[in-house]
N, C-alpha and C positions, 0 to 999 in steps of 0.2 A: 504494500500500500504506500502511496506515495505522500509523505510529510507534506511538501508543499501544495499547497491549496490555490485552486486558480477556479476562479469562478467564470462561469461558460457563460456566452449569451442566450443560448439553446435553453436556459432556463428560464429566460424573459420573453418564451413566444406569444403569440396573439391568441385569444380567445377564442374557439369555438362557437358556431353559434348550433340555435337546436335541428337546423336543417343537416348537419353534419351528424346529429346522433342518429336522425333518422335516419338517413342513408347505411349508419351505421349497423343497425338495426336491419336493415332488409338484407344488409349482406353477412349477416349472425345467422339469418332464418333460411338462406341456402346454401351456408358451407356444411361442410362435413367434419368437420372437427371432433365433433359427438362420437362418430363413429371410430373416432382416434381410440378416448377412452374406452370404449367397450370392447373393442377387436385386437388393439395393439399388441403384437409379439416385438421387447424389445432385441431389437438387430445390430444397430450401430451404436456406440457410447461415444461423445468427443469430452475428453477429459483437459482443461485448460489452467495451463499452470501460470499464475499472476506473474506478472511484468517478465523482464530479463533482459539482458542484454547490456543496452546501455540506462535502460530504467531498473534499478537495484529492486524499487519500494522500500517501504521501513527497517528500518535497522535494531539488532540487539547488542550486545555486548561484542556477540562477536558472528553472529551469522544475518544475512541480508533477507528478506522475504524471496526475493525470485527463484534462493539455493535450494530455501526449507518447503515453497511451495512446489518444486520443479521436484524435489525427490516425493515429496507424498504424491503429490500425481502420478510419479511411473508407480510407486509401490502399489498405491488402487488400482491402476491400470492390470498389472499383473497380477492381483490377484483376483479381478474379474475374469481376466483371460484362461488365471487355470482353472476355475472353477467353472465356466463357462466359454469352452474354446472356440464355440459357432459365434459370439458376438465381436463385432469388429470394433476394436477399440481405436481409435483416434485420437494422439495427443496434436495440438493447438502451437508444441512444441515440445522437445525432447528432450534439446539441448539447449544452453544458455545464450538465446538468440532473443530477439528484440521482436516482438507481433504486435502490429498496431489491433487496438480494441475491434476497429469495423473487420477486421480481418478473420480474428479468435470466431465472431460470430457465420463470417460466410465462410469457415472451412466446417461451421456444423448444418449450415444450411446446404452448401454443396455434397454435403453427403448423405445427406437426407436423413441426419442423427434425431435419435428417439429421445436422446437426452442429454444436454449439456451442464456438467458442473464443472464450474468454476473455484478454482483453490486460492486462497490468498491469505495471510496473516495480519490483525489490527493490530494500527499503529495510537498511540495514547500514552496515558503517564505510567511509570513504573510501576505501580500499584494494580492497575485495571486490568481485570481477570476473566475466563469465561470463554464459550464459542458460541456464534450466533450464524443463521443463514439467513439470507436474502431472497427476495424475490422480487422480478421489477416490480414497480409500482410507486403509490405517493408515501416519503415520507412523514411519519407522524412525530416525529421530536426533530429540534436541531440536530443533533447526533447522528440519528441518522441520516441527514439530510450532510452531514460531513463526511461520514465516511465515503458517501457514494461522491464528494467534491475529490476526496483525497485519492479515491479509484481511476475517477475519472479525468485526473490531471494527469495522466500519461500521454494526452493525447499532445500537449505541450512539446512533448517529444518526436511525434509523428512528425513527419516530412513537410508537408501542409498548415502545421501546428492546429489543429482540429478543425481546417474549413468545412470539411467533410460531413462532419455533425453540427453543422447549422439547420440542417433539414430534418434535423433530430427534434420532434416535441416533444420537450418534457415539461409541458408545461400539464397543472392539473387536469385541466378539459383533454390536454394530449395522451397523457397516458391511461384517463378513464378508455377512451374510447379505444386501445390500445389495447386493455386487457377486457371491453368490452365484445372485439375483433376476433381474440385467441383466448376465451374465455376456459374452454377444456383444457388447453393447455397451463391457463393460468392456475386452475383450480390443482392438476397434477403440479408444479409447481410445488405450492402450497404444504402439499400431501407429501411429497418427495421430502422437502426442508421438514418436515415435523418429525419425519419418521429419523432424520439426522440426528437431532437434535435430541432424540429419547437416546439415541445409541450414543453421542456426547453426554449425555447423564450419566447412561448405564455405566461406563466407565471413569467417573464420576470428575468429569468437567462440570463446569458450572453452566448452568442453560441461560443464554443470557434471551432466548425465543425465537421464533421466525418475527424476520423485519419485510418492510418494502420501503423502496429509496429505486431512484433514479439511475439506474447504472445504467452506460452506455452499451456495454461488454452484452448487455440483454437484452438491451430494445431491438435487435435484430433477428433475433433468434425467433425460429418457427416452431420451436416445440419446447417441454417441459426445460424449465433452466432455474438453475439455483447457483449462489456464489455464497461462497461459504469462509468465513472470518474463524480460520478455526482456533487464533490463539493470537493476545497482546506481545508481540517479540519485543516491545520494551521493557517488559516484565519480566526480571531473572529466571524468576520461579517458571513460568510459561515458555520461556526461552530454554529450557532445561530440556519440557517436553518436547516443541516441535523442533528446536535446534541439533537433538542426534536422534541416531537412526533407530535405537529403540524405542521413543518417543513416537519419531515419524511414522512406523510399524504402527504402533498401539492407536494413531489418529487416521492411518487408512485402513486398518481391521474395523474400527464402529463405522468411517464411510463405509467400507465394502457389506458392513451386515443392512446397514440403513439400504443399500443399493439393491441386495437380496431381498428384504421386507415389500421392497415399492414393486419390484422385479413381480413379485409371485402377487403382491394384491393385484396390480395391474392386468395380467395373464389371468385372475382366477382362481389364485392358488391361496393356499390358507398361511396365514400369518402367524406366530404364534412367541408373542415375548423375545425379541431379540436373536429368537431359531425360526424355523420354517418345515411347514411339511407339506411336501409337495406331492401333487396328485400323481397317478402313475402317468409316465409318458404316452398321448395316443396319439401322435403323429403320424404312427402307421396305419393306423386304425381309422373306418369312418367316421363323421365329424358326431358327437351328440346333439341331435337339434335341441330347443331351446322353449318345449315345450311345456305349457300350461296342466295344473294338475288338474285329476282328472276331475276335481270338485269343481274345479271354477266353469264361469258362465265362457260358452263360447263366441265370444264377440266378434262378427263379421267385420267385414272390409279393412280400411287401413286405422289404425288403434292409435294416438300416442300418449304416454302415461309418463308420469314420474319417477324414477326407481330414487328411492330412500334409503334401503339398509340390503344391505348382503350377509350371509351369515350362513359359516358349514352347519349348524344345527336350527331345526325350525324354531324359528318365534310365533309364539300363539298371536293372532293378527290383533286380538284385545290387553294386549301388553302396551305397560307403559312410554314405553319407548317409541310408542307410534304417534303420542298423542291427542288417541281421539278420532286418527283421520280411518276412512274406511280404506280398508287396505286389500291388495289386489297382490299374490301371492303365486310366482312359477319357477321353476327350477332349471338351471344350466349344468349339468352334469351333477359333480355333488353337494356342489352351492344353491342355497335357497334365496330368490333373491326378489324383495316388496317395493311396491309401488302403489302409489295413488294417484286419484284422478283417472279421466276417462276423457278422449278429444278426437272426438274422429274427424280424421282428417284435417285435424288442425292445429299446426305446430305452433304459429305463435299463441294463440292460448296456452297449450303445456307450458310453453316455456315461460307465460306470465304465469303461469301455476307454482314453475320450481322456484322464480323468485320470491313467492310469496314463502315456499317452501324453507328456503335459506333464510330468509326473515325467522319463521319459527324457532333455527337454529336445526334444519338438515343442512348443515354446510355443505356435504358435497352430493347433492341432490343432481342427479341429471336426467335428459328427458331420453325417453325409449321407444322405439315402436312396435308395433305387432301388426303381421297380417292374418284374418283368418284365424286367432285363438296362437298363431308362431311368432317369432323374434326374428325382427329384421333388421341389417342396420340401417341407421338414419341416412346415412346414402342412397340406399335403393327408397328406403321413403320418401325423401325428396323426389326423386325421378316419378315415382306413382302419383306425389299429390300435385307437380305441374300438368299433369297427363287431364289430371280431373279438373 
């Protein structure tokens, strides 16, 4: 992270007005983003190790961030790749070379990465302790609204000295409608950074929370992305941990469990405290469709619903955990997985539904379809409900 602070003008853009949300808005209600969260098998990982080169970032006593964050990146890289040799990992860099910010982002978009984290170490007074991740979005304290300046003054160093990210808004109106744009994406985010930040507990870092702030390193990025502050290197004590290599180990083993945890909720797979147990492999095997049990009503033509909870064991539908709401109950292999609500054929309603939903506090509420009593994704529902 880099000490000097340089304030951008990309944070003093113009105002949105409400014609922009609406546009915004219609092109939420025909992408297929949706169908990201429900189907995704992760494939490629781009793994991005902060500054290098000729930008060090913050310093400790006696290691630089670009060393301590360059080594934890290959360590999680490798130990993605032995425990999982079909996904392609991708570092941002390897060696101690210099990558401009807009760059880190378009080698994970040109490979069409499923996930981008970003390594970096916080810079602060001696004393200040703790890991926290990031996700774009709007800063809620000064603080954080610093750190993303101190990130983001690398570009000071770029060739062009940040012309580049002038077209960058990060202004509030810019980044609502930003993470109202890649909303699936944003929410996996979210989900990714939590699941961090329990495995920095587990191994008893201090949680300092999932944040949002303005990083430029993210506003590009097409799919789930987190940047992760995983330790004060002005801090002796913190400096200890991520400055050698047993340290460095012990803070890519809880990234790599947190990476396993999203890994298997993502696919389907059941989660389970820090470990996982994964369903048998059916790749060879025919797909399980995704059907409705046998009690439920069968609802004709194109269906879209809300799903709320997933869960390897049933939940009785008059649990409290629901509610209240009337709940609508099918299964995907050996996951049981509820939904509310009823729209046929009409996705912006569900999706005023799940916001109403995320209001209640289903945070990561999203909307589903069916045709004919099956589970389809929201892709082929699109295509069905222009047709109609």
């Amino acid at each position: 992270m880099q000490e000097k602070r340089t304030k951008l003008p990309i944070f003093n853009g113009l105002q949105k007005n409400a014609v922009s949300f609406f546009l915004l808005a219609l092109l939420v209600i025909f992408s297929n983003t949706n169908n990201w969260a429900q189907t995704n098998k992760l494939k490629t990982i781009v793994i991005d190790a902060g500054h290098g080169g000729h930008d060090p970032g913050c310093h400790g006593a006696q290691n630089n961030e670009k060393e301590v964050c360059l080594s934890m990146a290959l360590k999680l890289g490798a130990l993605i790749k032995e425990r999982y040799p079909d996904i392609k990992i991708i570092y941002t860099r390897s060696t101690d070379v210099f990558v401009e910010l807009a760059e880190r982002a378009n080698i994970a978009n040109r490979n069409n990465a499923d996930l981008f984290i970003c390594i970096h170490a916080n810079a602060g007074s001696t004393t200040a302790y703790g890991s926290e991740t990031y996700v774009l979005g709007l800063h809620r304290t000064d603080a954080q609204q610093k750190v993303a300046e101190r990130e983001n003054a690398s570009i000071a160093l770029e060739d062009d000295k940040g012309a580049k990210y002038r077209s960058y808004d990060l202004t509030p109106d810019g980044i609502i409608a930003l993470q109202f744009q890649l909303a699936v994406f944003h929410r996996q985010s979210i989900l990714f950074a939590e699941m961090i930040q329990k495995e920095f507990k587990r191994i008893g870092r201090y949680d300092r929370g999932v944040k949002q702030a303005g990083f430029l390193v993210l506003y590009k990025t097409t799919m789930p992305s987190v940047l992760i502050e995983t330790a004060f290197l002005p801090n002796p004590t913190e400096e200890k941990l991520i400055g050698t290599p047993e340290g460095q180990q012990k803070m890519a083993q809880a990234m790599f469990q947190a990476f396993i945890n999203y890994k298997n909720a993502t696919e389907g797979k059941t989660v389970v405290s820090g470990t996982t147990q994964q369903k048998p492999d059916q790749s060879n095997t025919p797909q399980t469709q995704n059907n409705l049990p046998n009690d439920a009503p069968q609802e004709k033509g194109l269906i879209f619903k809300v799903q709320v909870e997933t869960s390897n064991k049933r939940i009785p539908k008059g649990s409290s955990l629901f509610k209240g709401l009337e709940i609508f109950e099918y299964q995907d292999n050996s996951l049981y997985k509820y939904c509310a609500g009823s729209f046929p054929n009409d996705l912006p309603g569900a999706k005023k539904y799940k916001n109403e939903l995320i209001q209640m506090g289903f945070t990561h509420a999203f909307v589903v379809a069916f045709l004919d009593g099956e589970r389809i994704s929201i892709e082929k529902a699109l295509k069905l409900a222009e047709k109609n």
